[in-house]
Residue, then its C-alpha position, 0 to 999 in steps of 0.5 A: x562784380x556781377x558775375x560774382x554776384x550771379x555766381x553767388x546767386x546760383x550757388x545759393x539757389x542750388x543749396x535751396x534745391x538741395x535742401x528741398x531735395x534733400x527733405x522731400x526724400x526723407x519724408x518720402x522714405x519715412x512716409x513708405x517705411x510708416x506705412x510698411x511697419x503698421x500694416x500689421x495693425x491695418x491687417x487686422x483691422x480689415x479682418x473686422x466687421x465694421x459692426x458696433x460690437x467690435x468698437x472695443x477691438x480697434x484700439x487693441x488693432x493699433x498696439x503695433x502703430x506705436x512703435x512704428x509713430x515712435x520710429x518715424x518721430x525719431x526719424x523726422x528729428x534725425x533729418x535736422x541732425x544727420x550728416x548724411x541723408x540715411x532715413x531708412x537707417x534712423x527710422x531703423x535705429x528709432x524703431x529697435x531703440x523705442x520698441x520695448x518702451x512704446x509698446x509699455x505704454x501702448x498696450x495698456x493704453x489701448x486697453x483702456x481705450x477699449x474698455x471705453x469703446x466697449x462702455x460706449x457701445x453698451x450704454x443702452x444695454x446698461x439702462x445708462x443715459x446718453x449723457x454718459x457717452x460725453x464723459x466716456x468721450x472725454x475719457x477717451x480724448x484725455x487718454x489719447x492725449x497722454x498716449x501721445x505725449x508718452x509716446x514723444x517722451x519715450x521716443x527721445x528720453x531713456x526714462x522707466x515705463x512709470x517716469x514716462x507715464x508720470x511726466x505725459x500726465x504733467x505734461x498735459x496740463x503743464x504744457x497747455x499749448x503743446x496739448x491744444x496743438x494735439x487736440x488740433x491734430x486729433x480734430x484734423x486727423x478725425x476729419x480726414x477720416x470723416x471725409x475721405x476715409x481711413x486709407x488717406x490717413x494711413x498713406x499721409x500720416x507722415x505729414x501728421x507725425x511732422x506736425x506732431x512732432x513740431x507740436x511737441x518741440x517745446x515739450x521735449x525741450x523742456x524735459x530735456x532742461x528740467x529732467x536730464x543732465x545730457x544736452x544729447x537726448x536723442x535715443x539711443x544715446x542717452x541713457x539718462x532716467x528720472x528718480 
């Protein structure tokens, strides 16, 4: 009986290993290739002079981080579902599926972020009180925050670009929780760049998309129950869109 029960004992503890194994290569893997797919948007930001003036050209430096999140959302999701662990084919498969669809979202998000950037560098020069920048701040907050409930959306679900845009507003306020959890990550992601600095938050924003993407579980569940009719949501397979 006792070697029974030790036999048992190893057997589970080698699953544990296993399975530990198992997640840290993934995040490893997703981490190196997130790394890899926004050194675009690195490169050019190191071509900026760190000057006031150019505070309206790094949200435009970032268009190509959205694809590259969207992958690594779509692959950290597969860990939990793939029979094999083959994370540099989900990051991939993740990556070509939402690259059209993200890059809708971001271009014009950022846009609109830069025009902010630009409005907040400029308050003086426009004779406007400082008061002006809270709100231009809370323009900001609100429009990172619908960016990345648009960017779980479209990394999941085959919806049209103005159904994606729809649903990250609602969201926002009819998901107070998820959006609190965002504001979190948000007010963490900006504090490592305060004390460390930018290269930090690019080496381990793996770690960020995995909370992100626990943050938004409830979001995707309830898109999932409310506007698609597959219990498969998961890109690329579902071809599923909203009236």
């Amino acid at each position: 009986m006792g070697d029974v029960t030790a036999t048992a004992g190893h057997a589970g503890g080698a699953a544990r290993l296993a399975r530990v194994t198992t997640g840290a290569y993934w995040y490893v893997v997703v981490g190196v290739l997130l790394c890899a797919a926004s050194l675009p948007s690195v490169a050019l930001l190191l071509l900026l002079d760190r000057v006031a003036a150019n505070a309206p050209l790094v949200p435009l430096c970032l268009v190509p981080y959205g694809p590259a999140l969207s992958a690594a959302l779509y692959a950290l999701r597969e860990r939990t579902r793939a029979e094999a662990p083959a994370p540099a084919r989900a990051f991939g498969r993740g990556y070509a599926s939402g690259f059209a669809d993200v890059l809708r979202l971001w271009v014009p998000a950022t846009a609109g972020l830069a025009v902010v950037a630009a409005g907040a560098v400029n308050l003086t020069a426009a004779g406007l009180p400082g008061s002006y920048a809270v709100v231009l701040a809370v323009v900001a907050t609100l429009v990172v925050l619908w960016l990345l409930d648009a960017t779980v959306i479209a990394t999941f679900f085959s919806f049209r670009a103005r159904d994606v845009a729809r649903l990250a507003a609602h969201y926002l306020v009819a998901a107070p929780r998820v959006t609190v959890g965002l504001v979190a990550l948000v007010v963490v992601a900006a504090g490592v760049v305060w004390l460390t600095s930018e290269a930090v938050l690019w080496l381990f924003a793996v770690v960020g998309v995995a909370s992100w993407l626990r943050v938004a579980r409830p979001l995707v569940a309830d898109v999932a129950a409310r506007f698609t009719t597959s219990t498969d949501i998961t890109r690329p397979d579902t071809d599923t869109d909203t009236d």
